[in-house]
VOPAGU-2260 file (C-alpha; in pm, 1 decimal, decimal comma):
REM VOPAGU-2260
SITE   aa  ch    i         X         Y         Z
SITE  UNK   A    0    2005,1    2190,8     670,2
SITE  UNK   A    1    2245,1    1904,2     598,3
SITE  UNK   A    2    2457,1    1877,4     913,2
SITE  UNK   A    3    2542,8    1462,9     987,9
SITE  UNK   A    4    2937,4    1538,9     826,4
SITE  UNK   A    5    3181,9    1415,6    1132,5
SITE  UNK   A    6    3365,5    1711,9     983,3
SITE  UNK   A    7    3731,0    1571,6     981,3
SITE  UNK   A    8    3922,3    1850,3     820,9
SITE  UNK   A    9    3774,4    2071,7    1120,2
SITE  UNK   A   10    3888,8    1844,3    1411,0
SITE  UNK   A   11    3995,4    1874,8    1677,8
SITE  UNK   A   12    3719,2    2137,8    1714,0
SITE  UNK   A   13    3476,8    1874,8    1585,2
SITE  UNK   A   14    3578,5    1585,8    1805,1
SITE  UNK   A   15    3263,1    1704,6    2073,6
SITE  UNK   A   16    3018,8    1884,5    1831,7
SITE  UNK   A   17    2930,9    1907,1    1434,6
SITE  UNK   A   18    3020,2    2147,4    1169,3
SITE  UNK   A   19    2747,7    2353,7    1205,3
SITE  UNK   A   20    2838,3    2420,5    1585,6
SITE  UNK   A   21    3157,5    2560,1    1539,4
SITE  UNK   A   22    3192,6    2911,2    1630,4
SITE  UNK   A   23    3303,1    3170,7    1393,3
SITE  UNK   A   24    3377,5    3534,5    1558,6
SITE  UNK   A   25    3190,7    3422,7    1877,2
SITE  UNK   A   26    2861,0    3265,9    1691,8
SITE  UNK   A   27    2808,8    2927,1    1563,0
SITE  UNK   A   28    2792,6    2856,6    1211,8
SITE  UNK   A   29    2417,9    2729,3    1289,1
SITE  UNK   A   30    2332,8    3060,0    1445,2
SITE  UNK   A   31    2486,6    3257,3    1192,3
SITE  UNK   A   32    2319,7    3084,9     913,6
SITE  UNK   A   33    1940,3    3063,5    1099,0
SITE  UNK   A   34    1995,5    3442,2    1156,3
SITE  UNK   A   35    1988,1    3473,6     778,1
SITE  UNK   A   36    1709,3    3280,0     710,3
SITE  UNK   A   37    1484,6    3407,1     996,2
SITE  UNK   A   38    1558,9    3779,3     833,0
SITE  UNK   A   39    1415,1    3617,8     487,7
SITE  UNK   A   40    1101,1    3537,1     681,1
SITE  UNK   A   41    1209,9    3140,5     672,1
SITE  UNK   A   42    1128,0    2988,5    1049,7
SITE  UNK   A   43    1028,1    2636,6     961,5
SITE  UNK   A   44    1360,4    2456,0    1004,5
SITE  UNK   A   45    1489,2    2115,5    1000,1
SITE  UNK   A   46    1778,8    2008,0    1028,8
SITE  UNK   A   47    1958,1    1654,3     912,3
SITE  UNK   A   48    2216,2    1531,1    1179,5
SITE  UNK   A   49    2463,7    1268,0    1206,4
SITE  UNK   A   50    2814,5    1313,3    1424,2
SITE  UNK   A   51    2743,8    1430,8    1763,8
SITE  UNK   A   52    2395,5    1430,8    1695,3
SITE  UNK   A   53    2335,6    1457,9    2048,0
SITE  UNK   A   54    2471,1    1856,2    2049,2
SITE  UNK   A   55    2156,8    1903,3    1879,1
SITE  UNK   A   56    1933,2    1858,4    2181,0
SITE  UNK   A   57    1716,1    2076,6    2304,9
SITE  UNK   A   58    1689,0    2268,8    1977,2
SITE  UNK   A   59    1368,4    2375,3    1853,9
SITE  UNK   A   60    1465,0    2272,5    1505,8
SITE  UNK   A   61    1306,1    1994,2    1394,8
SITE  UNK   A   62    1590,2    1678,3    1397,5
SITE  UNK   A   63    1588,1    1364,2    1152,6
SITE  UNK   A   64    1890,2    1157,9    1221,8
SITE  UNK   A   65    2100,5    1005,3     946,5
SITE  UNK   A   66    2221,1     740,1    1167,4
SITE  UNK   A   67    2464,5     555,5     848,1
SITE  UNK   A   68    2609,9     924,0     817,0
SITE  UNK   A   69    2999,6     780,0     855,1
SITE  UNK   A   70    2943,3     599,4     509,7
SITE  UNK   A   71    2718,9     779,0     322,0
SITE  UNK   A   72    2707,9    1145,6     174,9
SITE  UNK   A   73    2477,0    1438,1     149,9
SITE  UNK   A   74    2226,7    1293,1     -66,5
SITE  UNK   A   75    2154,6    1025,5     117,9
SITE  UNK   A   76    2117,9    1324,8     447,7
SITE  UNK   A   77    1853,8    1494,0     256,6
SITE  UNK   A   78    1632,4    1165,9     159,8
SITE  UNK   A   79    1660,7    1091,1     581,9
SITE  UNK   A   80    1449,8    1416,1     580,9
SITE  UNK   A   81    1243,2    1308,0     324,0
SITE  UNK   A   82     894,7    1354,1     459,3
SITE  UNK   A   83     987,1    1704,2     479,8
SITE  UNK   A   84    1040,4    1731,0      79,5
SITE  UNK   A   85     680,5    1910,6      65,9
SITE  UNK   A   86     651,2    2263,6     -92,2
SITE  UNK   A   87     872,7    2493,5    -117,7
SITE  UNK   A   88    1220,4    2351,2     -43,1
SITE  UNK   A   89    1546,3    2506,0      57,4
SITE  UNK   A   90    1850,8    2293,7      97,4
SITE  UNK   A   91    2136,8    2403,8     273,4
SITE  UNK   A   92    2501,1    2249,3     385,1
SITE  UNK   A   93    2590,0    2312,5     755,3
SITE  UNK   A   94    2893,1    2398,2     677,7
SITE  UNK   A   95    2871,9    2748,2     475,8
SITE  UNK   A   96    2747,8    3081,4     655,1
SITE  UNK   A   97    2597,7    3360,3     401,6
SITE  UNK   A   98    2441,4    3755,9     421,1
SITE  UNK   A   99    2048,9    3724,5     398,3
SITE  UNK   A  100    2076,9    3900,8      52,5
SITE  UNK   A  101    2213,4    3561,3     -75,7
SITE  UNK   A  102    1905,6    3363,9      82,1
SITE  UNK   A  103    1662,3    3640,1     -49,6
SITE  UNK   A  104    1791,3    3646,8    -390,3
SITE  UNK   A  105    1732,8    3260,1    -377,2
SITE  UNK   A  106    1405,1    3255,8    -240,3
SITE  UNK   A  107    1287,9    3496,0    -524,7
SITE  UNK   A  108    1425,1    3274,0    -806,7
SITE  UNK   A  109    1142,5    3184,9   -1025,9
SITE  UNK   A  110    1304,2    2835,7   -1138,0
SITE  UNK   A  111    1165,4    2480,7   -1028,0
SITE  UNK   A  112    1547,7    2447,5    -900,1
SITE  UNK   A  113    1745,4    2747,1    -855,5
SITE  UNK   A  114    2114,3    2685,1    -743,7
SITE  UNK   A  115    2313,9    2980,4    -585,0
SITE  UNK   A  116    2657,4    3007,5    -742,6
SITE  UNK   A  117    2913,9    3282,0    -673,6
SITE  UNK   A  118    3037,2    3463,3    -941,5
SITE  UNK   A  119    3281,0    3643,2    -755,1
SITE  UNK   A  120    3430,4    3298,8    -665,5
SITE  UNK   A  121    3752,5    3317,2    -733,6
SITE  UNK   A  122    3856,1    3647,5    -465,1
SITE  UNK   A  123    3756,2    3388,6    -188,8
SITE  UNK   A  124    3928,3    3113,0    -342,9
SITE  UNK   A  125    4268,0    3248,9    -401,5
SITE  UNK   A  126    4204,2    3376,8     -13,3
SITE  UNK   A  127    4193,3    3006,0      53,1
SITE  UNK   A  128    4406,7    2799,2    -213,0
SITE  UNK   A  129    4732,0    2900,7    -380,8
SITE  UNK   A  130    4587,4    2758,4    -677,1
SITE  UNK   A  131    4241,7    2776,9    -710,5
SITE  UNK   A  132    4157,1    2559,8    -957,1
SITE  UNK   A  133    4299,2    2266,7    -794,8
SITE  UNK   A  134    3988,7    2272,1    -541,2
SITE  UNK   A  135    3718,4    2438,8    -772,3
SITE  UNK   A  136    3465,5    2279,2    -978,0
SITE  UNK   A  137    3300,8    2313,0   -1342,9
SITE  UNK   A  138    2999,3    2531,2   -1325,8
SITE  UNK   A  139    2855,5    2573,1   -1672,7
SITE  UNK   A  140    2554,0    2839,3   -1720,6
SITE  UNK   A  141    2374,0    2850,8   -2066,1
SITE  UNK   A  142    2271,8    3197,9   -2237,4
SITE  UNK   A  143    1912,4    3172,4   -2106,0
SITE  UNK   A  144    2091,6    3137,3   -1692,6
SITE  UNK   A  145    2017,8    2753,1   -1661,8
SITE  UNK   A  146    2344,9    2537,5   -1558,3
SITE  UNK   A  147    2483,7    2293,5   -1755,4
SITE  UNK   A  148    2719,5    2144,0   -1606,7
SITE  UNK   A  149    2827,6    2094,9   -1247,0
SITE  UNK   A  150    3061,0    1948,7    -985,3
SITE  UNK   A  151    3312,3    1803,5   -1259,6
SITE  UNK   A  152    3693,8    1850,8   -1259,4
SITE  UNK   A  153    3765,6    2189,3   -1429,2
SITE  UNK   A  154    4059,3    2174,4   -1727,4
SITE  UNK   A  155    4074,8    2554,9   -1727,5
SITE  UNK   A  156    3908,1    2879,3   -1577,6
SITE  UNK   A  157    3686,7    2871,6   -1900,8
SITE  UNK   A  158    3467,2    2606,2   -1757,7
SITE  UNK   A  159    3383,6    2772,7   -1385,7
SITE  UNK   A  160    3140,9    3071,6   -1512,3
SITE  UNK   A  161    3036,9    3073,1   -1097,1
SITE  UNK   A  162    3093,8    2826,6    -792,0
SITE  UNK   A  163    2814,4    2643,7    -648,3
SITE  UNK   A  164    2757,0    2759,2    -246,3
SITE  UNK   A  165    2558,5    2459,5    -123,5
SITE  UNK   A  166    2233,8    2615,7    -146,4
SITE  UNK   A  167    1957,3    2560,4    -331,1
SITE  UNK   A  168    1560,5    2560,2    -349,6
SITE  UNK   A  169    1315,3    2311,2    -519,5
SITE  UNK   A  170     960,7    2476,0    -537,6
SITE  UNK   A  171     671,2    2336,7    -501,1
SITE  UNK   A  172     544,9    2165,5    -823,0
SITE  UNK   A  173     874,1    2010,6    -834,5
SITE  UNK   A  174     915,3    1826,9    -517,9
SITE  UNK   A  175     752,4    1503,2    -610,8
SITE  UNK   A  176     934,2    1447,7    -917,5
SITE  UNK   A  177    1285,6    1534,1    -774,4
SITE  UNK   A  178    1185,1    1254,1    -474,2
SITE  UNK   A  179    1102,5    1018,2    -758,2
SITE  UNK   A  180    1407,4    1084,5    -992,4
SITE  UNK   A  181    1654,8     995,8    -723,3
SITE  UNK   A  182    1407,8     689,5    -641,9
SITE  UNK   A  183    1455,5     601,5    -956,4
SITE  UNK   A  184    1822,8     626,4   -1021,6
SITE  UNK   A  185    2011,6     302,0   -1099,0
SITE  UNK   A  186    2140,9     187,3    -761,6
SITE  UNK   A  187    2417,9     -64,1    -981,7
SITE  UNK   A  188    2571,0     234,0   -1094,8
SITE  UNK   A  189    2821,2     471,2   -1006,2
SITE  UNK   A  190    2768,1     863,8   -1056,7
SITE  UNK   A  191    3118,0    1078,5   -1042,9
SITE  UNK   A  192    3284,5     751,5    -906,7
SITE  UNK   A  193    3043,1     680,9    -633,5
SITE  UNK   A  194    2758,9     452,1    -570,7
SITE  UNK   A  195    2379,9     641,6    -481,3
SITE  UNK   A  196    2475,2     626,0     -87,4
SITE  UNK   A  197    2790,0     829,8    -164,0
SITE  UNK   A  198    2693,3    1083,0    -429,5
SITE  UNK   A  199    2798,5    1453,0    -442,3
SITE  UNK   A  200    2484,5    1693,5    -455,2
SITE  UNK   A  201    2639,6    1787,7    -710,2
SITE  UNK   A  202    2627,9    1488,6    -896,5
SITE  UNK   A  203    2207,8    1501,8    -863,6
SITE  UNK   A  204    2224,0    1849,9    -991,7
SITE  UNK   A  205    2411,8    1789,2   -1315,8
SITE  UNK   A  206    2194,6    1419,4   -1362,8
SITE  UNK   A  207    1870,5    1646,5   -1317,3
SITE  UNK   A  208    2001,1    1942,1   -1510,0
SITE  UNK   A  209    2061,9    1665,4   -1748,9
SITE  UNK   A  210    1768,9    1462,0   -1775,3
SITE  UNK   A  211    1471,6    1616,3   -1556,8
SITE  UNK   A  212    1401,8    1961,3   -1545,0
SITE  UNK   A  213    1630,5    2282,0   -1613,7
SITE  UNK   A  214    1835,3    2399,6   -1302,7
SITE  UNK   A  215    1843,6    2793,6   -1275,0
SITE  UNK   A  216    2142,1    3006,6   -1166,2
SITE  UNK   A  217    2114,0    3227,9    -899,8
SITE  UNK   A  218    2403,9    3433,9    -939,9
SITE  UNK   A  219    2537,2    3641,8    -646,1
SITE  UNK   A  220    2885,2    3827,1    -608,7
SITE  UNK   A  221    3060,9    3750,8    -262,2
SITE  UNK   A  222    2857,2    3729,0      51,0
SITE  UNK   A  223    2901,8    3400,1     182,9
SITE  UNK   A  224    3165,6    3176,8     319,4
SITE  UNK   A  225    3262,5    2805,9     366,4
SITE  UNK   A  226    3396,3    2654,6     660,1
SITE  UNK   A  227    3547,2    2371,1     542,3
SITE  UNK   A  228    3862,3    2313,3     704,1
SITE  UNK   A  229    4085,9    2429,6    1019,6
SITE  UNK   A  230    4283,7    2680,9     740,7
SITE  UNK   A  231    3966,6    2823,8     656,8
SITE  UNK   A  232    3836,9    2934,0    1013,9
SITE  UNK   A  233    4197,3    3114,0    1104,9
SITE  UNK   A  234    4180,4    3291,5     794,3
SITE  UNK   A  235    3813,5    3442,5     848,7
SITE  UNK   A  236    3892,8    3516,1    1209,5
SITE  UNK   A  237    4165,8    3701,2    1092,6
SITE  UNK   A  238    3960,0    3962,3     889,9
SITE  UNK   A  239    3757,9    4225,9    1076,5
SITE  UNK   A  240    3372,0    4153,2    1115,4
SITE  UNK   A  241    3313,7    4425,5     907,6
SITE  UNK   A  242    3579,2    4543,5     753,6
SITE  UNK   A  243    3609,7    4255,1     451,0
SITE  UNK   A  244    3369,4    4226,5     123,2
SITE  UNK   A  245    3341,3    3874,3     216,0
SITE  UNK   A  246    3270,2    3896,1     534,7
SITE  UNK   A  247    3061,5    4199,0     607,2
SITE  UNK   A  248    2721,2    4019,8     757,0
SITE  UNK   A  249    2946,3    3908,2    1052,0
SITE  UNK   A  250    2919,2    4286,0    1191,7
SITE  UNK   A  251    2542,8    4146,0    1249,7
């Protein structure tokens, strides 16, 4: 789990603790998203920290520390962890909260890297934006269910066929040569406008969608939820626990 963000669109309620510690109808995002995993049968955990790392003490989790997290991005969070990249691999932003259907349907992808996108995306954006392409992103999936395309600035609805979560899974054979494709990326260049230490996961997906190995699309509808900002926590704690679509594994 990729947790060092200092949050800043959250604050104050970040100013003591990180994302992932926030409480959303009475349970941390943390909990809420272990819960989920734990009913998948997924207990080895680590998480990546960085702002307010020390709210993480005492967890049983295993911690790596990201300890350049103010200037860098999540990419660079995940290769902290790197001596973890062994087998089976889910990666997961601390920031997003999701039913264990979601994680399920993940963990039963097939692909080298399958990439959860919602393709009911748009209900939970237009809950969120008054224009919801302003904030989405392109998300192009093939005929055969591999993506494209991803993280790019959309021109029209026609190029958003489902909205990346933040959560994804690299199995086993394909560990070592996702650890030495980012290695081996050109640290004079800049991907999406930003330099390695700063890159979008995004960015990595499309580059090894592009020029590694075929990225699958795990498609769900609904089910999940990111708490990205202030606006974003008052809406979900206005909607019943179990009485929304979007919302229904908070009765849980």
């Amino acid at each position: 789990m990729l947790a060092a963000g200092e949050g800043t669109r959250l604050r104050p309620l970040t100013a003591d603790r990180p994302k992932c510690l926030v409480e959303l109808h009475g349970r941390t995002l943390l909990d809420r998203q272990l819960d989920a995993l734990r009913r998948c049968g997924v207990a080895d955990v680590v998480i990546v920290t960085g702002h307010r790392h020390e709210a993480f003490r005492g967890r049983p989790e295993r911690l790596y520390h990201n300890p350049e997290y103010a200037r860098t991005n999540m990419v660079h969070s995940l290769f902290c962890a790197e001596p973890e990249l062994d087998g089976d691999v889910i990666v997961s932003y601390g920031d997003i909260v999701f039913e264990p259907r979601v994680a399920q349907a993940l963990m039963a992808a097939p692909g080298a890297l399958s990439v959860v996108v919602d393709t009911g995306w748009r209900d939970l954006w237009a809950a969120r934006f008054s224009n919801p392409l302003t904030d989405a992103e392109t998300l192009k999936i093939d005929g055969d269910g591999n993506i494209v395309e991803i993280g790019k600035k959309p021109r029209s609805y026609d190029e958003i066929h489902a909205q990346y979560i933040g959560l994804f899974k690299i199995a086993a054979p394909a560990v070592a040569d996702v650890r030495r494709f980012y290695r081996g990326l050109d640290r004079s260049r800049r991907y999406d406008g930003k330099d390695v230490d700063n890159m979008y996961m995004t960015s990595l997906l499309d580059l090894i969608a592009r020029d590694l190995l075929k990225v699958r699309a795990v498609p769900v509808a609904h089910g999940w939820l990111e708490v990205d900002s202030v606006d974003d926590l008052r809406l979900y704690s206005s909607w019943p626990p179990a009485g929304n679509a979007l919302f229904s594994f908070a009765a849980s």
